[in-house]
N, CA, C and O of each residue as an XYZ file, in Angstrom:
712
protein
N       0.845     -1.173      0.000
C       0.000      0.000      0.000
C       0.888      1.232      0.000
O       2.048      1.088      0.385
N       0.454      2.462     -0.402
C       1.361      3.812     -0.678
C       1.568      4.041      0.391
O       1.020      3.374      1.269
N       2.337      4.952      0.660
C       2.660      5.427      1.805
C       2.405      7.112      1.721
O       3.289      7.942      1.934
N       0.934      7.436      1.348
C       0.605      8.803      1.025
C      -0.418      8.716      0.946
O      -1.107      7.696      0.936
N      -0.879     10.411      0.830
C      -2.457     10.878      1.342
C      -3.022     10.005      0.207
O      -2.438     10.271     -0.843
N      -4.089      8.922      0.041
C      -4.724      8.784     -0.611
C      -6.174      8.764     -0.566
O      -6.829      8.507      0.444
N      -6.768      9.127     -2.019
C      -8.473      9.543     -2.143
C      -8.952     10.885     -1.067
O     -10.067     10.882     -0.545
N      -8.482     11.411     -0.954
C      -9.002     12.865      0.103
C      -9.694     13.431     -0.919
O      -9.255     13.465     -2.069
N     -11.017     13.995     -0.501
C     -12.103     14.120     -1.143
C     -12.080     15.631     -0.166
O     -11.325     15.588      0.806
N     -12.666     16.607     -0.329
C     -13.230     17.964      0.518
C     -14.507     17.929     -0.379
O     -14.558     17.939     -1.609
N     -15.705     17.877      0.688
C     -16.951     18.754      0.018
C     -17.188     19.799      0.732
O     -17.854     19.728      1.764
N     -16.746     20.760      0.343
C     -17.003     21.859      1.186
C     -18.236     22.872      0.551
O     -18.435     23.094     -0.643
N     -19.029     23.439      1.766
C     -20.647     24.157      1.638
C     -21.493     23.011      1.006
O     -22.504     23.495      0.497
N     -21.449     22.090      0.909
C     -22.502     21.142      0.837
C     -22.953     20.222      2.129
O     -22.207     20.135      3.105
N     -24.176     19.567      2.074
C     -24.768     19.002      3.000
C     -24.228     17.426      3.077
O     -24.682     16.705      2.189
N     -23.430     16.878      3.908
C     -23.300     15.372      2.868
C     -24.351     13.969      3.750
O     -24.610     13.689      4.920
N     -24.590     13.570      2.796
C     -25.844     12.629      2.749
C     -25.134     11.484      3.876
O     -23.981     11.277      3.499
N     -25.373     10.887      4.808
C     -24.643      9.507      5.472
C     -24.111      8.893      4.403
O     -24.777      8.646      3.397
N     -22.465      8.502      4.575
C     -21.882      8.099      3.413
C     -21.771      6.907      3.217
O     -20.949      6.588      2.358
N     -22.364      6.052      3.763
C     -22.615      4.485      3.680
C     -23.863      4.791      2.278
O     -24.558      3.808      2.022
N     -24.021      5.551      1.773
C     -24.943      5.928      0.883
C     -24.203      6.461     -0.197
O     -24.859      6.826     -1.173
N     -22.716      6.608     -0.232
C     -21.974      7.217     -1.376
C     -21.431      5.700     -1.703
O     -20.758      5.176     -0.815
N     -21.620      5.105     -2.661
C     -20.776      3.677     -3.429
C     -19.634      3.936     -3.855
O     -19.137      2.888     -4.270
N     -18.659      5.153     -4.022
C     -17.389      5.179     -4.310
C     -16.704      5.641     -2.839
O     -15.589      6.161     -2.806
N     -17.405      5.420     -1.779
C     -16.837      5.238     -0.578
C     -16.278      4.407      0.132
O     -17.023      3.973      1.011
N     -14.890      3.837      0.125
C     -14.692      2.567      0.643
C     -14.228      2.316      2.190
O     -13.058      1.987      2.389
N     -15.066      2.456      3.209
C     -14.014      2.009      4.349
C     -14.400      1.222      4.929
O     -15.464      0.723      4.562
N     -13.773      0.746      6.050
C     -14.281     -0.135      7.249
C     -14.608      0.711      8.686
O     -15.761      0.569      9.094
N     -14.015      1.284      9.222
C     -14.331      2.993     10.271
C     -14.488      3.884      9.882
O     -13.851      3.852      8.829
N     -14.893      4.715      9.956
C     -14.780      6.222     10.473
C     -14.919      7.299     11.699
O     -15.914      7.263     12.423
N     -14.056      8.094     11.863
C     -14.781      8.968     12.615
C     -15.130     10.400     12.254
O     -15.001     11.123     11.266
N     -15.633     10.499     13.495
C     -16.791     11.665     13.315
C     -16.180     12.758     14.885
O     -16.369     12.815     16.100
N     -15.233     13.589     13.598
C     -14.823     14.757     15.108
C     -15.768     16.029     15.162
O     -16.683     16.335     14.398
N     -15.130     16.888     16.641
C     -15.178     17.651     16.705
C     -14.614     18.451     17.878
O     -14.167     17.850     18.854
N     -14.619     19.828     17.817
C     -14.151     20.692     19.060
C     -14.803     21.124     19.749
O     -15.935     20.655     19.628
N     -14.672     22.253     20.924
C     -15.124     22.986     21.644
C     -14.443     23.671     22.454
O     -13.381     23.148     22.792
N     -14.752     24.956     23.016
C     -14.349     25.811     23.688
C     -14.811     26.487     24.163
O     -15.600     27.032     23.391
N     -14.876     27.173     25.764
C     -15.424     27.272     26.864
C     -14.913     29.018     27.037
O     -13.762     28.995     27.474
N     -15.243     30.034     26.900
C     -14.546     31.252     26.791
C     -14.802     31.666     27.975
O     -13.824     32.331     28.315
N     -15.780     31.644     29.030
C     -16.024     31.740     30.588
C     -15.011     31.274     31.136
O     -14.331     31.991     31.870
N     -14.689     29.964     30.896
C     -13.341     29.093     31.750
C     -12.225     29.267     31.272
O     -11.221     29.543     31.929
N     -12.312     29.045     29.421
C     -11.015     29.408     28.999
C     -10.370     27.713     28.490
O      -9.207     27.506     28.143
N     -11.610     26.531     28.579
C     -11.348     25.594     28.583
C     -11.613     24.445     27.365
O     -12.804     24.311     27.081
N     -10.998     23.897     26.876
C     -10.860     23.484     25.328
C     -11.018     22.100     25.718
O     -10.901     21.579     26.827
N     -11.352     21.526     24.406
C     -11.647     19.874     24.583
C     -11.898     19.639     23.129
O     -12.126     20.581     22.370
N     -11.848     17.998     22.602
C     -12.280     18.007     21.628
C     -12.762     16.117     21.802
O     -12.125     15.389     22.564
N     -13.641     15.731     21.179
C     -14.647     14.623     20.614
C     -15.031     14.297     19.949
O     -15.153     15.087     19.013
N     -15.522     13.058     19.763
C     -15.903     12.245     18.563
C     -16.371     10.699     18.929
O     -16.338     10.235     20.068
N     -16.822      9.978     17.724
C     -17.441      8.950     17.576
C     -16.380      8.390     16.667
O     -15.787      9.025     15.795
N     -16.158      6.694     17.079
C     -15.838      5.651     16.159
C     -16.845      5.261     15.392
O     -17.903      5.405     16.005
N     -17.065      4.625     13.813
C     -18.082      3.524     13.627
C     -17.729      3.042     12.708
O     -16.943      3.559     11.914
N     -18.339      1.700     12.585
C     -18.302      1.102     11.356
C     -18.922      1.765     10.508
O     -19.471      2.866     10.537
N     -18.728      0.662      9.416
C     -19.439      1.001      8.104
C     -21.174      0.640      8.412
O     -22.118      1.411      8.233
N     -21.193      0.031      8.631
C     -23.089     -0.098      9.181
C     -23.589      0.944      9.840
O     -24.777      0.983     10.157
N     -22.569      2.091     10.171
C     -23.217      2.993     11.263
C     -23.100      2.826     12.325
O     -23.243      3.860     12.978
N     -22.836      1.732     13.035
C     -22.998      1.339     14.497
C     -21.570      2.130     15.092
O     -20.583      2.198     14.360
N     -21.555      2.676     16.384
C     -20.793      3.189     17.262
C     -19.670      2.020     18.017
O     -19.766      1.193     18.925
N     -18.709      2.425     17.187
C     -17.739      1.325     18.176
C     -17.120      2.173     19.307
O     -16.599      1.293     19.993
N     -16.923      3.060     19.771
C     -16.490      3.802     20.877
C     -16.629      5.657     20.467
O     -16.807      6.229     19.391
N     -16.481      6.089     21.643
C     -16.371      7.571     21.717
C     -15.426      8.003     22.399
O     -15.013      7.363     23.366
N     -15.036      8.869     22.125
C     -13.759      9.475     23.211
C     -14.207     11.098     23.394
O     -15.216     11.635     22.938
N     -13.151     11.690     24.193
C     -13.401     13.054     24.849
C     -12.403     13.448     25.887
O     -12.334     13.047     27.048
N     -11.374     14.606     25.040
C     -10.267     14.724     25.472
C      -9.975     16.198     26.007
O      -9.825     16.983     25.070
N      -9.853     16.788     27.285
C      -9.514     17.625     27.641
C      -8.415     18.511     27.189
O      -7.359     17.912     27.388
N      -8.186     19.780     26.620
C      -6.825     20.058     26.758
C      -6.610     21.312     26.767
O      -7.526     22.127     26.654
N      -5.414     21.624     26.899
C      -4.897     22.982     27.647
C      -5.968     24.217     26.578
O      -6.674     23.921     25.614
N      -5.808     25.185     27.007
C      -6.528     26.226     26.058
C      -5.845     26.075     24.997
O      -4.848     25.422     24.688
N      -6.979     27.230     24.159
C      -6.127     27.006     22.201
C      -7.385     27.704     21.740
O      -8.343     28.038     22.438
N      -7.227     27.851     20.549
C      -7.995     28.438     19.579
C      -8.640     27.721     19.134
O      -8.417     26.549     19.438
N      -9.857     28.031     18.118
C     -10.639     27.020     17.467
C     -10.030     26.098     16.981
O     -10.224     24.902     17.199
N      -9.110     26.661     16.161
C      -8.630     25.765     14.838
C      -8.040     24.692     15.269
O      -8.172     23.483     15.081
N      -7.106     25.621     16.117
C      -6.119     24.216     17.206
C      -6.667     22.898     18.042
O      -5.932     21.941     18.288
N      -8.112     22.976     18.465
C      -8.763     22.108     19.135
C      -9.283     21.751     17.511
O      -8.708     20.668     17.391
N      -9.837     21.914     16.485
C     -10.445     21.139     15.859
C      -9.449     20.205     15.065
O      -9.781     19.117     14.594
N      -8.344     20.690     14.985
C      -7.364     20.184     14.675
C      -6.773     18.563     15.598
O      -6.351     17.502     15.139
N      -6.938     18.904     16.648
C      -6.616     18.017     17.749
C      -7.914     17.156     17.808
O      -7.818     16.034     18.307
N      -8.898     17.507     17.427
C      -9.791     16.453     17.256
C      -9.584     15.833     15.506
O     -10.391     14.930     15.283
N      -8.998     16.047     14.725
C      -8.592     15.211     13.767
C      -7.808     14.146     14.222
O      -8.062     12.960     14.011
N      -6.831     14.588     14.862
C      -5.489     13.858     15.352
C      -6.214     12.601     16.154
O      -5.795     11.476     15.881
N      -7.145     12.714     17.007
C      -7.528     11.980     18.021
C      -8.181     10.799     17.186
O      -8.044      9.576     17.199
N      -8.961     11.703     16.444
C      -9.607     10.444     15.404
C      -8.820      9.452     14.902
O      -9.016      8.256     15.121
N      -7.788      9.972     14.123
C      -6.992      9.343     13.511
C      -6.424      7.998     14.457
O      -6.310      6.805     14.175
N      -6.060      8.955     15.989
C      -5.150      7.654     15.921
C      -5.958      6.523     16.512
O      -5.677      5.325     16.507
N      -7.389      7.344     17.206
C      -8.016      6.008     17.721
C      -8.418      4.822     16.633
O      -8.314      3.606     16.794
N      -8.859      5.472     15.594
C      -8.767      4.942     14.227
C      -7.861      3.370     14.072
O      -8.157      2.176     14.115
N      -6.588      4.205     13.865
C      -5.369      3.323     14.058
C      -4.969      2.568     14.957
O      -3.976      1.889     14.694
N      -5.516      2.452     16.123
C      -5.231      1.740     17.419
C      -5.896      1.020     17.202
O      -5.270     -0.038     17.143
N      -7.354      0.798     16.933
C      -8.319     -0.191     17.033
C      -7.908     -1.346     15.373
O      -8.358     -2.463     15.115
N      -7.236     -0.759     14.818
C      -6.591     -1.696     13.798
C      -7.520     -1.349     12.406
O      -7.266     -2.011     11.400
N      -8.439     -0.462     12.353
C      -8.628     -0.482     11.026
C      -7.939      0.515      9.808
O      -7.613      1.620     10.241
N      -7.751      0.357      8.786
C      -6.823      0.811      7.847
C      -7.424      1.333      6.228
O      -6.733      1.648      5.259
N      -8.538      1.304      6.303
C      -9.665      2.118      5.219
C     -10.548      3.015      5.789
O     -11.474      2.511      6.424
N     -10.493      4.270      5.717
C     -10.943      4.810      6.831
C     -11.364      6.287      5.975
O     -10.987      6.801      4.922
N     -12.461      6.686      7.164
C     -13.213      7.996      6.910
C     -12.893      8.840      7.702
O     -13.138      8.316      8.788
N     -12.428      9.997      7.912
C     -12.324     10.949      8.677
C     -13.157     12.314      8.139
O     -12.910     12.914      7.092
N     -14.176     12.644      9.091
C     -15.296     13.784      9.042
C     -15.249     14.996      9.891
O     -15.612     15.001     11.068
N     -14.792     16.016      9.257
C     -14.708     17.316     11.238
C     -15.897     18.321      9.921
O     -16.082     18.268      8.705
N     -16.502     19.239     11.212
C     -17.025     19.837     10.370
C     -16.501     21.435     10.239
O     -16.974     22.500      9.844
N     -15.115     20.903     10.867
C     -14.012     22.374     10.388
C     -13.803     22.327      8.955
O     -13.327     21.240      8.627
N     -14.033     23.305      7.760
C     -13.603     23.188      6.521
C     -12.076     23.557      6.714
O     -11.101     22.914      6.326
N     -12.106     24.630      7.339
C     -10.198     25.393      7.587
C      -9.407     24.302      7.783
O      -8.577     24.056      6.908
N      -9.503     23.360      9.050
C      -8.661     22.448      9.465
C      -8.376     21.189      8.224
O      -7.246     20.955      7.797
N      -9.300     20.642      7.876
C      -9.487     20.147      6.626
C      -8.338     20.205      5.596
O      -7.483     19.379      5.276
N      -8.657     21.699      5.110
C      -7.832     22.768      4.389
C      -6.541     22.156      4.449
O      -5.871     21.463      3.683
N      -6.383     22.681      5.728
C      -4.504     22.642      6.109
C      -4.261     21.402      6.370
O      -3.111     21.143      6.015
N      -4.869     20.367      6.890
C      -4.170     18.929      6.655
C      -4.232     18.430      5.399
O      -3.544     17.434      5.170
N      -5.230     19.117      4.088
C      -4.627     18.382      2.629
C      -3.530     18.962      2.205
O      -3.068     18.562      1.137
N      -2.866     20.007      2.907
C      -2.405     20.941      2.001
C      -0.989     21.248      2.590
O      -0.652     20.508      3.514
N       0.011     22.345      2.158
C       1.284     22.577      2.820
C       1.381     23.458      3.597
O       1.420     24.569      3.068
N       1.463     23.431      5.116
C       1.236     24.335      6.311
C       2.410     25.538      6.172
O       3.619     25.312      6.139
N       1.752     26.923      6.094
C       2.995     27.956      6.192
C       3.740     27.261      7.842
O       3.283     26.758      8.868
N       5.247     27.650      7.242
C       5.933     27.439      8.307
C       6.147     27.985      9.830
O       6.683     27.520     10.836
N       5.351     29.404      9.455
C       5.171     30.669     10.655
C       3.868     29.745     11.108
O       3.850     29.727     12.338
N       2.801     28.991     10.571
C       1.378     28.701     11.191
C       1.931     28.684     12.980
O       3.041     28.412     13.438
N       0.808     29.042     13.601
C       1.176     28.557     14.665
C       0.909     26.807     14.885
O       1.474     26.145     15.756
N       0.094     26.358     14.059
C       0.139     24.733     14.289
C       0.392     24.245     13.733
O      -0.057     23.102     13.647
N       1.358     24.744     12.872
C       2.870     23.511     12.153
C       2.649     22.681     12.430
O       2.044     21.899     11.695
N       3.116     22.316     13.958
C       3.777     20.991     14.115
C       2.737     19.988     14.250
O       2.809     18.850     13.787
N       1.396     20.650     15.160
C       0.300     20.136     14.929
C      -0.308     19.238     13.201
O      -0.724     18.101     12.982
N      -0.173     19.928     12.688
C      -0.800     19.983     11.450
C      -0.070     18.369     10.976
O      -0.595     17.259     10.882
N       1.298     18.816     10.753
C       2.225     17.852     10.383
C       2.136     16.243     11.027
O       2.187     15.148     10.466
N       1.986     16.624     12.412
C       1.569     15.371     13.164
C       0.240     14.640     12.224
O       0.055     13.542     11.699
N      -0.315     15.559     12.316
C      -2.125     14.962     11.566
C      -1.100     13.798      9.757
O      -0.736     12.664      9.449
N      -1.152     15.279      9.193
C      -0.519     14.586      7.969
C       0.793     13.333      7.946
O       1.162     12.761      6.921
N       1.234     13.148      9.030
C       2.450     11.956      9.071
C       1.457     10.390      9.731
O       1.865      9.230      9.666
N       0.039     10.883     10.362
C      -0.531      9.741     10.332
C      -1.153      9.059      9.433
O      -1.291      7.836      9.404
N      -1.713     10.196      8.345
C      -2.021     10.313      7.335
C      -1.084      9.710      6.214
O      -1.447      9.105      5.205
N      -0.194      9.917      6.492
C       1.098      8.973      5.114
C       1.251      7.747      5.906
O       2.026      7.012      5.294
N       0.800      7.128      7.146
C       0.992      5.352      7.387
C      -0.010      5.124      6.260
O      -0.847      5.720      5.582
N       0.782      3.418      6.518
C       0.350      2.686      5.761
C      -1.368      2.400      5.380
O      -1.649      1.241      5.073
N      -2.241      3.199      5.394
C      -3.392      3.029      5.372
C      -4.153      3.841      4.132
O      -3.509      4.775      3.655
N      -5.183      3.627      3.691
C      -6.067      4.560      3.251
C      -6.781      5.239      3.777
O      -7.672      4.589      4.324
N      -6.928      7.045      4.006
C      -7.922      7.915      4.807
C      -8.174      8.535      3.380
O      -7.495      8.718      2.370
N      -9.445      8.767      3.767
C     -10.772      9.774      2.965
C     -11.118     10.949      4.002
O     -11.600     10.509      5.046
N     -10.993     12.219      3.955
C     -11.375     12.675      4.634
C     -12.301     13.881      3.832
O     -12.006     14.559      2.849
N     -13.545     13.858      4.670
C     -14.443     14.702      4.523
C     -15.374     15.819      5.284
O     -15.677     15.393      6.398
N     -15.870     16.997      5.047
C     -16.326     17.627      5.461
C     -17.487     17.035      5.911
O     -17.951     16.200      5.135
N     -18.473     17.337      7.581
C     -19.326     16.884      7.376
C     -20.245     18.019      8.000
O     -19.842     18.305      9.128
N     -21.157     18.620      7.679
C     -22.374     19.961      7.774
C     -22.620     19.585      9.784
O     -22.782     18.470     10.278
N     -22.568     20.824     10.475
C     -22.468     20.882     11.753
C     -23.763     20.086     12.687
O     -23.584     19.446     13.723
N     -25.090     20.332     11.994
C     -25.871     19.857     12.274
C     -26.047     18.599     12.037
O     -26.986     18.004     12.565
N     -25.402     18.141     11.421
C     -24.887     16.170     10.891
C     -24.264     15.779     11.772
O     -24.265     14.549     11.832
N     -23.399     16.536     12.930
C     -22.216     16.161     13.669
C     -22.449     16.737     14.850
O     -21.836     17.680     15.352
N     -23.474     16.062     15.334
C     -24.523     16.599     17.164
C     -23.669     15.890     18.118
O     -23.141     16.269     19.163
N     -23.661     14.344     17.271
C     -22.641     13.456     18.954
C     -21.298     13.803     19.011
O     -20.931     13.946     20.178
N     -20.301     14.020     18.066
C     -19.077     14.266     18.346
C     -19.083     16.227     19.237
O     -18.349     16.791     20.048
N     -20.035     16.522     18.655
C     -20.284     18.147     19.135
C     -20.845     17.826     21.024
O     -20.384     18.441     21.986
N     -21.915     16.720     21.091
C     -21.878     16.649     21.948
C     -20.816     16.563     23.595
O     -20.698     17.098     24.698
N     -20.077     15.156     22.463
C     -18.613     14.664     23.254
C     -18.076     16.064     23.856
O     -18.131     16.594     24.966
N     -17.529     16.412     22.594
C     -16.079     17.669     22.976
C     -17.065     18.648     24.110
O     -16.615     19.022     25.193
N     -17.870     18.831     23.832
C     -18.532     20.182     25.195
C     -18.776     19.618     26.235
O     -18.762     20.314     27.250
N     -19.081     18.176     26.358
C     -19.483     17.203     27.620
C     -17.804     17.445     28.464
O     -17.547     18.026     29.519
N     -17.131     16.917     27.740
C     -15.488     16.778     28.124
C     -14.858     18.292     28.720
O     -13.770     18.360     29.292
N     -15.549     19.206     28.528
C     -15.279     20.495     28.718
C     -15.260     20.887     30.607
O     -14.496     21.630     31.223
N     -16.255     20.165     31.037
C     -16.561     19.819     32.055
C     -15.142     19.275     33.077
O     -15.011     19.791     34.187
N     -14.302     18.389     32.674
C     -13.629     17.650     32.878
C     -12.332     18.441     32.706
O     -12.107     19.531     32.179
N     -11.343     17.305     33.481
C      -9.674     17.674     33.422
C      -9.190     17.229     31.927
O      -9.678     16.464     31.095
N      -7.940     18.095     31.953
C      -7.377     17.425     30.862
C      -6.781     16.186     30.737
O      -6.091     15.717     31.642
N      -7.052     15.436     29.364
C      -6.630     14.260     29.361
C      -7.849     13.416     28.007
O      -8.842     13.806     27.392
N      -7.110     12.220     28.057
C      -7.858     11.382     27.120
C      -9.076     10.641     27.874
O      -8.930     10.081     28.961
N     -10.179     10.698     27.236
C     -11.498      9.670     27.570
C     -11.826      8.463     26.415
O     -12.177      8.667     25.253
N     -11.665      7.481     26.904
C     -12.191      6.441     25.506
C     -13.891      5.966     26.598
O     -14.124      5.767     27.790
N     -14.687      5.971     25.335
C     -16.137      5.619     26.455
C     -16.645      4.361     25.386
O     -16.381      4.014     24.235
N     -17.421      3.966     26.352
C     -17.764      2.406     25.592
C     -19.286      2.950     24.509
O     -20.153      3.742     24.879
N     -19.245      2.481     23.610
C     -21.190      2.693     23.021
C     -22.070      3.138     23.631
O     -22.625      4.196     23.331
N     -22.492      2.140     24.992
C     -23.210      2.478     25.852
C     -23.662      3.829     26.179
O     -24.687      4.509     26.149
N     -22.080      3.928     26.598
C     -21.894      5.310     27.302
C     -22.039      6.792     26.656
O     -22.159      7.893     27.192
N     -21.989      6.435     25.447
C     -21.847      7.317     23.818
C     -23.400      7.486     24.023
O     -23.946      8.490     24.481
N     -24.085      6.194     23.557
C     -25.635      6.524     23.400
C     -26.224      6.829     25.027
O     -27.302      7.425     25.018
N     -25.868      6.621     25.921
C     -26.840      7.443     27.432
C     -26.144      9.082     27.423
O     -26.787     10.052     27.825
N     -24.710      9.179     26.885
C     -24.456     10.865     26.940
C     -25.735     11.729     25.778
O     -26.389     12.752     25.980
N     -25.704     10.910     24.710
C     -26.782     11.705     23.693
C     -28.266     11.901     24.310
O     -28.901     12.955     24.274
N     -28.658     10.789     24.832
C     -30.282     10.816     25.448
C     -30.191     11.831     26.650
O     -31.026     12.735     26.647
N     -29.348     11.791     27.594
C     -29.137     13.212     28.319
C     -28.604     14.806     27.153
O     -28.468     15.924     27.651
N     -28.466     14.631     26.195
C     -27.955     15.854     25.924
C     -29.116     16.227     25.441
O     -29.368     17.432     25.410
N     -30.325     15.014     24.833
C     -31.510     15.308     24.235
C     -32.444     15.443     25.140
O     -33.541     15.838     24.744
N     -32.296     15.213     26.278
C     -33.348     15.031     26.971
C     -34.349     13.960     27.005
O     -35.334     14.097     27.731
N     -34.187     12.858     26.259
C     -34.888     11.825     25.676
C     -34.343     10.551     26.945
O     -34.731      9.386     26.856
């Protein structure tokens, strides 16, 4: 297999349909990031959902971390994806934030002044293992549970959360009220 970005797709300002519904989509996971930030506290976090290709939720995570800017937490929720991605062993893969910017700069060549160079670079060097990633934009209102995660985690110290399904689907029914 290459050892480079392959099939990266951006739909950017479009709505995208659940992509188990696109047939030139090939993976076995994906995730589904996102950020958040707390301007009262000053406190950053970022989250997301694992799943298969059926849709089903194989885990969630929700990671505390030092302050930062938007970009920088949505960024750090790429990264997170990725590697939980990679830990759990699958290697055809979807990656969804519904940052277009962050997106941007991981297909692309980071000015060297960026302040998240090194960030960025990290994203893109997981991105050249041995695997296939697709990564796509996905419309904010498409992306409630990973939005959920990162603001739930906001709450919390810094650090990594891996949560079981379970725990994924009882955080959503409290965030819905359902």
């Amino acid at each position: 297999m290459s050892n480079k970005l392959i099939g990266t797709t951006l739909q950017l300002g479009l709505r995208n349909e659940i992509d188990h519904l696109l047939p030139d989509v090939e993976f076995d996971a994906l995730a589904e990031v996102d950020g958040a930030f707390a301007y009262s506290s000053n406190n950053a976090a970022c989250g997301g959902i694992i799943k298969d290709r059926k849709d089903t939720i194989l885990e969630g995570f929700q990671m505390g971390l030092e302050a930062g800017d938007a970009l920088t937490i949505e960024l750090w929720a790429c990264l997170m994806g990725l590697k939980r991605l990679w830990d759990l062993g699958h290697r055809s893969v979807l990656l969804r934030s519904d940052s277009q910017e962050a997106l941007r700069l991981i297909q692309g060549d980071p000015p060297e002044l960026h302040e998240d160079v090194n960030l960025i670079k990290e994203v893109q060097a997981m991105i050249r293992r041995a695997w296939r990633v697709e990564l796509r934009y996905i419309a904010r209102d498409d992306n409630l549970i990973a939005d959920a995660l990162a603001k739930n985690s906001l709450q919390g110290g810094i650090g990594l959360q891996l949560l079981h399904p379970d725990t994924v689907i009882r955080l959503m029914h409290m965030d819905t009220g359902d």
